[in-house]
C-alpha positions, 0 to 999 in steps of 0.5 A: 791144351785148355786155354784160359780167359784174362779177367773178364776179357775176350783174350784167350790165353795159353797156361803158360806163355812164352816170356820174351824178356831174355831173348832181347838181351839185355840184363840176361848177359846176351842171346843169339837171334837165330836161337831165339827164333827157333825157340819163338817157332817152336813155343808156337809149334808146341801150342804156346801161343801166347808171347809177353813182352815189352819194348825196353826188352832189348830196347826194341830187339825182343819186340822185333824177334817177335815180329820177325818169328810170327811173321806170316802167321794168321794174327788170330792164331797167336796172342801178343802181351807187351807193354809200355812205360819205359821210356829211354829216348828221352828225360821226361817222367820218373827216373828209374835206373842207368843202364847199357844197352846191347851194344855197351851204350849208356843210358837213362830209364825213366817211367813215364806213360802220359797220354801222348806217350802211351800212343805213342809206344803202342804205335811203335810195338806195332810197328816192331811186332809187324801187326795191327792190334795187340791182345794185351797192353800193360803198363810195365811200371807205375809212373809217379808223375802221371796221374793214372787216370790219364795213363789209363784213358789213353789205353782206352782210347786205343781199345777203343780204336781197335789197336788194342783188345784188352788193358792190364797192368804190371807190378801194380799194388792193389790200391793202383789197380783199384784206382785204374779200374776207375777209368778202363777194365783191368783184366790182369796184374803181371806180377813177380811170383814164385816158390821162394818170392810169394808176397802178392798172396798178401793182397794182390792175389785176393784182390784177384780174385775177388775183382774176376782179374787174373794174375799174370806171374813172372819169373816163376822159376826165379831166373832160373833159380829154382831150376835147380842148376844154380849152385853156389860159386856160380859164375854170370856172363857181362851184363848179367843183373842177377849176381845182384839179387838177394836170391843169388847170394851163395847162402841162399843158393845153398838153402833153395837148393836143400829145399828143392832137394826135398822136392826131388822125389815129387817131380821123379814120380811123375818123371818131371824136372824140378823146372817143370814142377814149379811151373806145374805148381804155378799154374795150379795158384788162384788166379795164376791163368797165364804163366810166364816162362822164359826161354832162349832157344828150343830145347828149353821150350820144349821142357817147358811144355812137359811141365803140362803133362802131368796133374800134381794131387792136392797132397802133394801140391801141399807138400810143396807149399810147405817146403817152401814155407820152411825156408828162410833166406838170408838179407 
């Protein structure tokens, strides 16, 4: 599998990396540990090797599977993304969202990555995750109340310790990363991308490009969406957050789905699903080196994985970008 470079870093990535966001649980309606396991071991069997995720996951569970799945595993031979900034355990910062963890508790999210908190959170992601240093640290989200020099010299002082190997940043607009990049190099912006949802081509991505950065796009099948298994009058499990989305309205269910219809005879040439051809085509945008796909158990890994075993032709990667730029969703 050719490996790709985040940014101007030392941080070797697989095209795609296991997105590790559904198996903690929380807004995906519940996982089973035991499957999550199995579907961390064999993305690593298959040659993923590189894992995103994040302490709010699960509020620590996604972090803890992680650490449970590689454990034994020379460190060298895996890489590990995950994220801080998210804070539930206390009032301070930013008041983001109410929520209920796995078990039905109520809680208070809050952004919030002052210098002390960001140390913090990275010594308790290592602790979950059952390392010593973390190839990746990205801030989950902007915090208002904290100026983002301070945020970003903690995350130099952890390079600088060792603990961590490189600095990127999630859902960051370009004049963020511009004023970040002023205190640590930011190798890569994670970022909501695909198909239907494609508003970083704006300036995000050319911001990419132009600074050596790479683009770390999530939700690339648009939980599950483009699939093409969703239909409308689908029924979400408790505790499921995308019955609330703009995409899952029955209207633009109906019209994605006409769209990927169109795509069908694409993905049959090359004896691919519909998933696997978007993720295809993903990894083919500029700057897009490492693709976050989520999975719940092994098979869904190893469908994954397939969608690598093929090469789209410019013509047909055009086609695609059209079909998209055809539709028009519903508010």
């Amino acid at each position: 599998m050719q490996r790709k470079t985040l940014g101007n870093s030392t941080v070797s990535v697989t095209p795609i990396a296991f997105g590790a966001w559904a198996i903690g649980g929380w807004m995906w309606g519940g996982a089973e540990d035991a499957a999550a396991l199995r579907a961390l071991r064999a993305s690593f069997d298959a040659g993923i090797t590189t894992i995103d995720t994040a302490p709010v996951y699960g509020f620590g569970k996604s972090e803890e599977l992680v650490g449970k799945a590689m454990e034994g595993t020379p460190r060298h031979k895996y890489e590990i993304l995950t994220k801080y900034g998210l804070n539930w355990k206390t009032p301070e910062g930013e008041f983001y969202f109410d929520t209920i963890d796995n078990n039905g508790k109520p809680l208070k999210v809050y952004k919030y990555s002052a210098k002390q908190s960001v140390i913090r959170e990275c010594e308790d992601s290592l602790k979950r995750l059952k390392t010593d240093y973390i190839d990746l640290l990205q801030i989950h989200w902007a915090d208002a109340t904290t100026p983002i020099a301070e945020t970003m010299e903690a995350v130099a002082l952890l390079i600088e310790q060792g603990k961590v190997r490189a600095a990127g940043v999630c859902n960051y607009s370009a004049e963020q990363v511009s004023e970040a990049l002023k205190t640590v190099n930011i190798v890569s912006n994670q970022v909501p991308y695909s198909l239907v949802n494609r508003g970083i081509e704006k300036d995000i991505v050319p911001q990419a490009v132009q600074k050596g950065m790479s683009i770390v796009p999530y939700s690339p099948l648009q939980r599950g969406l483009l699939t093409g298994k969703i239909k409308p009058g689908h029924v979400f499990g408790p505790g499921d957050t995308r019955e609330g989305s703009k995409f899952y309205k029955p209207e633009n269910i109906a019209r994605i789905n006409t769209m990927l219809d169109s795509l069908r005879p694409i993905a049959e040439k090359h004896n691919a699903t519909l998933a696997q051809l978007i993720i295809n085509w993903t990894t083919r945008q500029p700057a897009m080196d490492c693709v976050l796909v989520g999975a719940r158990d092994d098979k869904q890994v190893n469908d994954n994985v397939k969608a690598l075993s093929f090469t789209i032709t410019d013509n047909e990667l055009k086609a695609i970008r059209a079909a998209a730029e055809a539709l028009t969703l519903v508010d």
